[in-house]
C-alpha positions in Angstrom: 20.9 15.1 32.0 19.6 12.5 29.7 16.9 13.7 26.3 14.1 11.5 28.2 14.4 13.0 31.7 14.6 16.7 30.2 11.2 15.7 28.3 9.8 14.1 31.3 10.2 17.1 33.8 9.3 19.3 31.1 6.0 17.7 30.8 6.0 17.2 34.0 5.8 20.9 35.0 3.6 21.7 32.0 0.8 19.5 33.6 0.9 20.4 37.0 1.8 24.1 36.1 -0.3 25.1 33.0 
């Protein structure tokens, strides 16, 4: 898994589940 997509679904989670 690219650095970029890691960060993306990271912050990705961490909006939509605080």
């Amino acid at each position: 898994m690219h650095v970029l997509t890691y960060f993306s679904l990271k912050t990705a989670f961490n909006l939509f589940i605080p």
